[in-house]
C-alpha positions as CSV (number, residue, x, y, z in Angstrom):
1,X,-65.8,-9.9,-119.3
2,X,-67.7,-12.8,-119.4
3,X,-64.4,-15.1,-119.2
4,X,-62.4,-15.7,-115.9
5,X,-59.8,-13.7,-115.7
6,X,-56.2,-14.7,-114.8
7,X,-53.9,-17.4,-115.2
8,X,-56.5,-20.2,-117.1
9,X,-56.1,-23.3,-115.7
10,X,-55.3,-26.4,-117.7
11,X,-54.3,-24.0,-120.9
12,X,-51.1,-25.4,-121.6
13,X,-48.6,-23.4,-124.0
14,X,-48.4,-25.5,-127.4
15,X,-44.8,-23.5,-127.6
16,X,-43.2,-23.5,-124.1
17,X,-45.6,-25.9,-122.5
18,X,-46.1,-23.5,-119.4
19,X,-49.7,-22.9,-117.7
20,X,-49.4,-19.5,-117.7
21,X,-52.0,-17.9,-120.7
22,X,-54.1,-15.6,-119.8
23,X,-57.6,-14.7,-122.0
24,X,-56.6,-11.9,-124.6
25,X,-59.0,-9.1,-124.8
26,X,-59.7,-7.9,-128.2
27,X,-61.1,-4.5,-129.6
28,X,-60.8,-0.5,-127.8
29,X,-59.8,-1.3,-124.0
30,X,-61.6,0.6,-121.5
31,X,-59.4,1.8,-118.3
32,X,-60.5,-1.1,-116.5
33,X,-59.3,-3.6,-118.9
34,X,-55.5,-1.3,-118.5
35,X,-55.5,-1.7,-115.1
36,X,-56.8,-5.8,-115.7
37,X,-54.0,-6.0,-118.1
38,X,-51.0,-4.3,-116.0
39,X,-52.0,-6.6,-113.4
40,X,-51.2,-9.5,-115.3
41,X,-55.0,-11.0,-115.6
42,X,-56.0,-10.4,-119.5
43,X,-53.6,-9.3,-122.3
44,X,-54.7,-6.7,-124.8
45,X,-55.3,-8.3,-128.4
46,X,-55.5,-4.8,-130.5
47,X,-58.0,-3.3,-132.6
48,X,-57.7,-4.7,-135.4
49,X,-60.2,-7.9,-135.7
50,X,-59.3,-10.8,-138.3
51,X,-62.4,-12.4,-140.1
52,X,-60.8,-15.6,-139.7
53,X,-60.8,-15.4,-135.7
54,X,-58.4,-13.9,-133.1
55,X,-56.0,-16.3,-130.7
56,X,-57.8,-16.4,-127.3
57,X,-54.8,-16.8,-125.6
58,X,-51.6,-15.2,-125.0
59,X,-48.8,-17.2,-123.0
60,X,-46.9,-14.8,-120.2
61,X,-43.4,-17.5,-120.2
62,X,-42.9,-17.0,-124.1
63,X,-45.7,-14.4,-125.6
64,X,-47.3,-17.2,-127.8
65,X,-50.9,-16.0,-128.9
66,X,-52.5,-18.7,-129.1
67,X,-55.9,-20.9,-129.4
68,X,-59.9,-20.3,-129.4
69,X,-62.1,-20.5,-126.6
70,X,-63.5,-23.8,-127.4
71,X,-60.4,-25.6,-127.4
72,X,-60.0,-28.3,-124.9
73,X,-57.9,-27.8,-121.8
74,X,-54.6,-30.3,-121.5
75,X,-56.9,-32.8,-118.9
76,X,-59.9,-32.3,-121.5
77,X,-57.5,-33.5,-124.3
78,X,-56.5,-36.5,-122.2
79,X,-59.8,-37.9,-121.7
80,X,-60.4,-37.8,-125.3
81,X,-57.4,-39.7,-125.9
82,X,-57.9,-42.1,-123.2
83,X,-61.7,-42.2,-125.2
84,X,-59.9,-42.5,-128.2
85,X,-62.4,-39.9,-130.2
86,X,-62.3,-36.6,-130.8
87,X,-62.8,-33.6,-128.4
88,X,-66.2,-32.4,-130.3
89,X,-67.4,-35.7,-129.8
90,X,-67.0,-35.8,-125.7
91,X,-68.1,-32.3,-125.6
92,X,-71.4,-33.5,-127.7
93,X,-72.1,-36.1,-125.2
94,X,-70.4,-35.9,-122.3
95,X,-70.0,-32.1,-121.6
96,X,-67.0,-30.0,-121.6
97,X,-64.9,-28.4,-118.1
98,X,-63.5,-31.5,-117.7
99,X,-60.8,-31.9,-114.9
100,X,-58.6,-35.1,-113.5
101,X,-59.3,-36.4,-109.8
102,X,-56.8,-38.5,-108.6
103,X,-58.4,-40.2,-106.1
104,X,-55.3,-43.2,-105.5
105,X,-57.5,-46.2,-105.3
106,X,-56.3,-49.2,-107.4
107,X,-59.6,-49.9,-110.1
108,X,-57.7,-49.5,-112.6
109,X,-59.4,-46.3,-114.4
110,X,-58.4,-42.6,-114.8
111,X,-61.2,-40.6,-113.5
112,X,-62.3,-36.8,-114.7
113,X,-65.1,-34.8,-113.2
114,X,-66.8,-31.7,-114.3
115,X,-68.4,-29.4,-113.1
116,X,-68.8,-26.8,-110.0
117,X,-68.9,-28.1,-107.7
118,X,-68.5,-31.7,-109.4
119,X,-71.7,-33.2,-110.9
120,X,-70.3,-36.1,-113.0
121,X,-67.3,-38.3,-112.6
122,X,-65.9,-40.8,-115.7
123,X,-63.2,-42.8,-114.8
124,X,-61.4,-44.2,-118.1
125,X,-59.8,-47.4,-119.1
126,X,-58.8,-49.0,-122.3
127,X,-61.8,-47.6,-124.6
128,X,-63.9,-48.5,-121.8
129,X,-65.7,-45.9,-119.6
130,X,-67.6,-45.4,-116.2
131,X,-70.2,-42.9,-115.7
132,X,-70.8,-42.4,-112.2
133,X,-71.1,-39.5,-109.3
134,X,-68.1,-38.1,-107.8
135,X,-67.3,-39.4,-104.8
136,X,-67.4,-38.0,-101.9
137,X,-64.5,-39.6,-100.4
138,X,-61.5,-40.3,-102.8
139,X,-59.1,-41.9,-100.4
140,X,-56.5,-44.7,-101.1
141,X,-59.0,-47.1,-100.1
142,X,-61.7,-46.6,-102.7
143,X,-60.9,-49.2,-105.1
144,X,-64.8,-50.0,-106.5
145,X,-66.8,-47.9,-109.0
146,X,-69.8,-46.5,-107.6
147,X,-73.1,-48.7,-107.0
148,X,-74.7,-46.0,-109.3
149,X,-72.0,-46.2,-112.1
150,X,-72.9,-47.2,-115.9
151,X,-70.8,-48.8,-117.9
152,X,-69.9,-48.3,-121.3
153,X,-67.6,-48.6,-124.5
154,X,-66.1,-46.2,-126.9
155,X,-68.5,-47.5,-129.3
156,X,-71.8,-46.7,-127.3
157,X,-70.1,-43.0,-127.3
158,X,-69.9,-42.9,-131.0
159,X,-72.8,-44.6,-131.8
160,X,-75.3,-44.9,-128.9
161,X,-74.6,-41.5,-127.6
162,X,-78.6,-40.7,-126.9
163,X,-78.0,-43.1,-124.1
164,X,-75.1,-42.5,-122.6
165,X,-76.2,-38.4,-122.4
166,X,-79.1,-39.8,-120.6
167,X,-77.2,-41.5,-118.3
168,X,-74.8,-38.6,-117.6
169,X,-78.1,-36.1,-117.1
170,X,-79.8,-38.6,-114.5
171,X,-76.4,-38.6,-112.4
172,X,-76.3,-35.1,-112.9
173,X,-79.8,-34.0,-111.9
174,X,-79.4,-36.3,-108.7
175,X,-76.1,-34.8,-107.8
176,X,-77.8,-30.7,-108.3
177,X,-80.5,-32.0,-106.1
178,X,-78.3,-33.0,-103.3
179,X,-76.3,-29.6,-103.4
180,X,-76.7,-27.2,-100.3
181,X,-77.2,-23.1,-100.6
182,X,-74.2,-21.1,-98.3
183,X,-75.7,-18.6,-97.1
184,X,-72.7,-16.6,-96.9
185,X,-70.8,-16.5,-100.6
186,X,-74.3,-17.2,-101.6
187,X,-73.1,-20.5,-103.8
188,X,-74.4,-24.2,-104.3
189,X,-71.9,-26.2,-102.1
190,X,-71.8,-30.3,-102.3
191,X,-73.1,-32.1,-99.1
192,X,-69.5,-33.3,-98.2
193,X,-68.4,-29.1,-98.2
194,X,-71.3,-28.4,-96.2
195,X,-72.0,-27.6,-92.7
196,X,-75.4,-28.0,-91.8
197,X,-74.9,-27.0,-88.0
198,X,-72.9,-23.6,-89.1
199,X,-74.9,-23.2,-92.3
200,X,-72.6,-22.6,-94.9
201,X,-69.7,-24.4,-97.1
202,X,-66.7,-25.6,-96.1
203,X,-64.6,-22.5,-97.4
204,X,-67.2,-20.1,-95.9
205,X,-65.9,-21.5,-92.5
206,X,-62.7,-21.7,-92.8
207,X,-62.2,-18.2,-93.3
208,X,-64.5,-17.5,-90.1
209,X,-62.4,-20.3,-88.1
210,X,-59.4,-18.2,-89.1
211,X,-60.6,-15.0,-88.1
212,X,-62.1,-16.3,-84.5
213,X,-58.7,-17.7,-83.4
């Protein structure tokens, strides 16, 4: 499967309003996909295809299929509101695999990041927006957007949206480039999870702190 499998997070139920859907699995299963599915990490759809398109999702808590793969999660949805646009139009600019960081400072703006590890941050106020990298420290006392953030409106979104996808891409590229290699889950890491002295992420070393004591 190409999908992650398991509980998805941010797929709220539309019915019971749990986060507990898991991707359905559609078609002949193999005895893998049994064993996936008696473990709780897929559901199994059927054979029987509809031309119109199969729900992606199936809800453990109630049994609700439900959804497409595209849809936006329930934090993708709230930046699109807090845009006020739709969700085609963030994902045509800004990206989709959005998430919230609440980082407890006091500026005033709701901040998202995507990607993983994070690559962009967008903190949200009003119809207003931030672009900016995720910080490496989100502690009570950060109250300032980043020196590197750019500023803009809803309006630049709708209608200046060759810009602002350049100015996501630049903060993007300069975040990749900053991104360390573990050598032992053999994954990009961000500086502030990395341990140059030890070599590898922050994760990486947990586990081997655990195991030495």
């Amino acid at each position: 499967m190409s999908r992650s499998l398991g509980i998805q997070a941010g797929r709220v139920c539309p019915e019971c309003g749990r986060e507990e859907s898991v991707p359905i699995v559609w078609g002949m299963p193999s005895g893998d996909l049994f064993e996936l599915a008696e473990r709780g990490l897929v559901a199994l759809g059927g054979c029987l295809l509809d031309p119109a398109g199969n729900p992606e999702w199936a809800c453990g808590a109630c049994g609700l299929s439900w959804g497409r793969e595209g849809d936006p999660t329930a934090d993708e949805q709230a930046l699109a509101d807090l845009l006020g646009v739709g969700w085609p139009d963030v994902v045509r600019v800004l990206g989709a695999g959005w998430r919230r960081e609440d980082h407890g400072g006091n500026d005033g703006l709701q901040w998202f990041v995507s990607g993983e590890p994070a690559q962009l941050a967008v903190g949200v106020e009003a119809g207003r927006f931030v672009l900016a990298r995720p910080l490496v420290d989100w502690g009570p006392r950060q109250d300032v957007v980043p020196p590197d953030g750019h500023r803009f409106t809803r309006e630049d979104l709708q209608w200046f949206s060759s810009e602002v996808a350049r100015a996501a891409e630049a903060i993007v590229s300069r975040r990749r480039r900053s991104f360390r290699w573990c050598a032992t889950c053999r994954r990009p890491a961000a500086p502030e999870e990395f341990d140059r002295s030890e070599g590898m992420c922050a994760s990486c070393l947990a586990v081997c702190e655990r195991f030495d004591e």
